[in-house]
C-alpha positions, 0 to 999 in steps of 0.5 A, spaced: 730 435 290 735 430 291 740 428 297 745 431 299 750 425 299 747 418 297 749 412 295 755 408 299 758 413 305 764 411 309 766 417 313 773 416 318 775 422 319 774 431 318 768 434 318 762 433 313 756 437 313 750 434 307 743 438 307 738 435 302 735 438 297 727 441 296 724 435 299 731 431 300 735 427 306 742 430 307 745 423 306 741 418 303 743 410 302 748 405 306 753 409 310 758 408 315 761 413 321 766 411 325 771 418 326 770 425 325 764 430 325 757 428 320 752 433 320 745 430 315 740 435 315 734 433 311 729 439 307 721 440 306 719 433 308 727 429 307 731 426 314 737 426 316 739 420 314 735 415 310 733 408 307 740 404 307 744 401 312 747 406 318 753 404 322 756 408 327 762 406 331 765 413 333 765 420 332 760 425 332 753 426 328 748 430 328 741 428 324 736 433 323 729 431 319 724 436 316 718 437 315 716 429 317 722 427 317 726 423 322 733 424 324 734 418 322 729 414 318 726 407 314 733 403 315 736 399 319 741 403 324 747 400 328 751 404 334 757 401 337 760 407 339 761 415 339 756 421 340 750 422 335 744 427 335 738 425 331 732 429 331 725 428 328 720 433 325 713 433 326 711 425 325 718 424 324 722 420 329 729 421 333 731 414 330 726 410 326 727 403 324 730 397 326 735 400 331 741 397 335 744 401 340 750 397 344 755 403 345 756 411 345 752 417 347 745 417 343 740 423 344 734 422 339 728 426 340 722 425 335 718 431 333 711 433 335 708 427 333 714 422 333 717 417 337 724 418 338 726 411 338 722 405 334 716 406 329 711 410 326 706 404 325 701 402 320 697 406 318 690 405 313 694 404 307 699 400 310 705 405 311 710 406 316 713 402 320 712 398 327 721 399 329 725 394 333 729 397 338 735 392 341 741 394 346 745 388 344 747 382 349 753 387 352 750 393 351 753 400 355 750 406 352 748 412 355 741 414 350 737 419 351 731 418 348 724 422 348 720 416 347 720 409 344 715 407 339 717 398 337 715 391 337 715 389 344 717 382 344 724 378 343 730 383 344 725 388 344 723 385 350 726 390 355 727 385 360 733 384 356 736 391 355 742 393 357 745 400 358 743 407 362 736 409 358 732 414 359 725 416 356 723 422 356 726 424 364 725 418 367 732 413 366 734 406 368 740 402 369 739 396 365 742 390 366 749 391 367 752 398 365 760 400 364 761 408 362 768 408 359 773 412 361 772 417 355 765 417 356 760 423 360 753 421 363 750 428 365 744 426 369 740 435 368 735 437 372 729 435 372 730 426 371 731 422 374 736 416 375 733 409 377 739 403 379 734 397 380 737 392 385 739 387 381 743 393 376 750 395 376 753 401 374 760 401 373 763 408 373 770 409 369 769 416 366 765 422 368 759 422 372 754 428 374 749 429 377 744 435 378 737 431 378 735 426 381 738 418 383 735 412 386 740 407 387 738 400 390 743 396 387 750 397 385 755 403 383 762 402 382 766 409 383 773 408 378 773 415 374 769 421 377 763 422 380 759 429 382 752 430 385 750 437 385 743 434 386 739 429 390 743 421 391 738 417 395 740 409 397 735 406 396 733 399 401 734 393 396 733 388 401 731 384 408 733 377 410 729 374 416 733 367 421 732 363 422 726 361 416 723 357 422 722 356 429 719 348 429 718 347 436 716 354 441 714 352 447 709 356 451 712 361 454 719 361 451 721 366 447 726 366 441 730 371 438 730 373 431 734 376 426 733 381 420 739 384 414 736 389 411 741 391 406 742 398 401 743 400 395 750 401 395 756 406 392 763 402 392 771 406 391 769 413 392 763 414 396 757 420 393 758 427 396 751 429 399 749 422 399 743 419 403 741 413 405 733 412 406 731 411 412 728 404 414 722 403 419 722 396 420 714 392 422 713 386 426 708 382 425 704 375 427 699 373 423 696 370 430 698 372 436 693 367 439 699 362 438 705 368 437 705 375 438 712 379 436 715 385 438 721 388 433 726 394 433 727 398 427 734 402 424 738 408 427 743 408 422 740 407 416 746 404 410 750 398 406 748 392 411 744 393 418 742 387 422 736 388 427 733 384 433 726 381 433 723 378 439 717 372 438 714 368 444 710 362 444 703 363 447 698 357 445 699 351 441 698 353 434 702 356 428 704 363 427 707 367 421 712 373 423 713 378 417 718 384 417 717 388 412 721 395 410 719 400 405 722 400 398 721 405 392 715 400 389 712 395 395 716 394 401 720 388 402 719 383 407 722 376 409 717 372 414 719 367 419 714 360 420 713 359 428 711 352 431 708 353 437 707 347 443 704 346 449 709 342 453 706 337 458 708 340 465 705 335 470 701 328 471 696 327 476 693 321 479 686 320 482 688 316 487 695 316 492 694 309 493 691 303 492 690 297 495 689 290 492 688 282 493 691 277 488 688 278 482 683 283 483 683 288 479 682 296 480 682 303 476 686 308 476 684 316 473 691 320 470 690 327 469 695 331 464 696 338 465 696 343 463 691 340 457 686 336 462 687 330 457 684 323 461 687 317 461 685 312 463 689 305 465 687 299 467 690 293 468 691 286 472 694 286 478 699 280 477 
């Protein structure tokens, strides 16, 4: 069976429906979408889109692969924009080959046996694919994607992605990411949302969310935001000062300070929204030289400052660490106390000592509080 449009495609504007033969794409070759409504759908063992060139900057597409067929398969796939569907069958893949994904609303779901963004590897005789999978430098898409599936390495890498991304029912922000103001971000029951400390969501549309968010980083409110879910603030950081005390002495004592900050929503707050509680710990890692004793934090949110105090008990050097919990390991900031003994006094062995011309006499010193001798002798002139 033959395709069901093939060749060089460009679609701009009105509603194309393409459904392959027996065995075929629905559209097959180089193709290019920037307006309108595509609807591909393969037969038998045929993808939605096949073999060439895909680019789609706007409109709305709807890929369906049959039988082990991809939604969108073998080529090389470029989203800038506009909303597309791609769904795989069997070992078919949401999206399979080499795929840019910079802009618009991506949903690819692989079939049973598929990934829903990147390849279907190498198999004994040498086919399929490995798929590479890039956001781009500036990235802002929402793609949902039931799995990935590349080559883990150059643009790959997902330290480099940028965008929301979620697999499966877990999302992150990555990066920093922008929603336009046409754009729509439904987080559904049962995902969940991660914004790292280091992420920025910049919210110029629509957003709602009836799952879960974690925020540790940075949310910017300037379209409209719901939450019919659960929106914790997340602790994303915690400061001690200063970062030494190099001379205590015994038995002072020094006042130090801990900024613990939050995950943060800026413009317009989140209804229903929580900051996560933190209960700080002090701690001396020898309390023979420094022993520490800190409060905690009552109102939790944005940027809070607590007090800790450090006392010199003997000369030595002490490690005061402040931690708070975090989604992963707890933060923590540490603080390195010197601890002196001073000298609080000097005794004599003798009260007075009398003596001829050029005789001469020892006297006995004694430091406290250490004991230390010292010995001085010398002529009498």
């Amino acid at each position: 069976g033959g395709s069901g449009i093939s060749g060089a495609v460009s679609i701009h504007s009105g509603m194309v429906t393409a459904t392959g033969g027996n065995g075929g794409s629905g559209i097959r070759g180089t193709v290019s979408i920037s307006g309108g409504t595509v609807t591909a759908t393969g037969n038998g063992e045929g993808s939605g889109i096949v073999d060439g060139t895909t680019t789609i900057s706007g409109g709305t597409v709807i890929a369906t692969g049959t039988g082990d067929g991809s939604g969108i398969g073998n080529g090389t796939t470029t989203i800038s924009g506009g909303t597309v569907n791609a769904t795989g069958s069997g070992k078919g893949l949401g999206i399979e080959g080499d795929v840019t994904i910079s802009g618009g609303t991506v949903t690819a779901i692989g079939g049973s046996k598929g990934a829903g963004i990147g390849g279907r590897g190498i198999d004994d005789g040498g086919h399929g694919s490995y798929g590479r999978f890039s956001t781009g430098e500036d990235g802002s898409a929402v793609i949902f994607a039931s799995s990935f599936s590349f080559v883990n390495d150059g643009d790959n890498n997902r330290l480099n992605w940028q965008g929301v991304i979620f697999e499966g029912n877990q999302g992150q922000v990555y990066g920093r990411a922008v929603l336009s103001a046409d754009k729509k971000l439904m987080i559904a029951s049962g995902k969940t949302l991660t914004i790292p400390k280091d992420a920025e969501l910049i919210n110029n549309g629509t957003m709602t969310n009836n799952g879960i968010v974690n925020n540790s980083g940075t949310v910017t409110n300037n379209g409209t935001m719901t939450n019919n879910g659960t929106w914790t603030n997340k602790v994303n950081g915690i400061t001690l000062s200063p970062e030494s005390v190099p001379n205590l002495a015994v038995p002072d004592s020094e006042t130090l300070t801990a900024t613990v900050t939050w995950g943060t929503v800026s413009r317009t707050s989140v209804s229903n929204a929580t900051d996560e509680p933190a209960t700080l710990s002090w701690e001396s890692s020898n309390e023979t030289f420094a022993t520490v004793t800190g409060g905690t934090v009552t109102t939790p949110g944005g940027t809070v400052t607590v007090e800790g105090t450090v006392k010199a008990v003997s000369e030595g050097t002490a490690t005061i660490t402040v931690a708070a919990p975090a989604q992963d390991d707890p933060f923590q900031d540490i603080c390195i106390v010197n601890v002196i003994q001073p000298v609080t006094g000097v005794t004599l062995d003798k009260g007075n000592l009398s003596l001829t011309v050029r005789e001469t006499g020892s006297l006995t010193a004694t430091v406290l509080p250490d004991l230390s001798l010292i010995h001085i002798s010398e002529p009498t002139r």
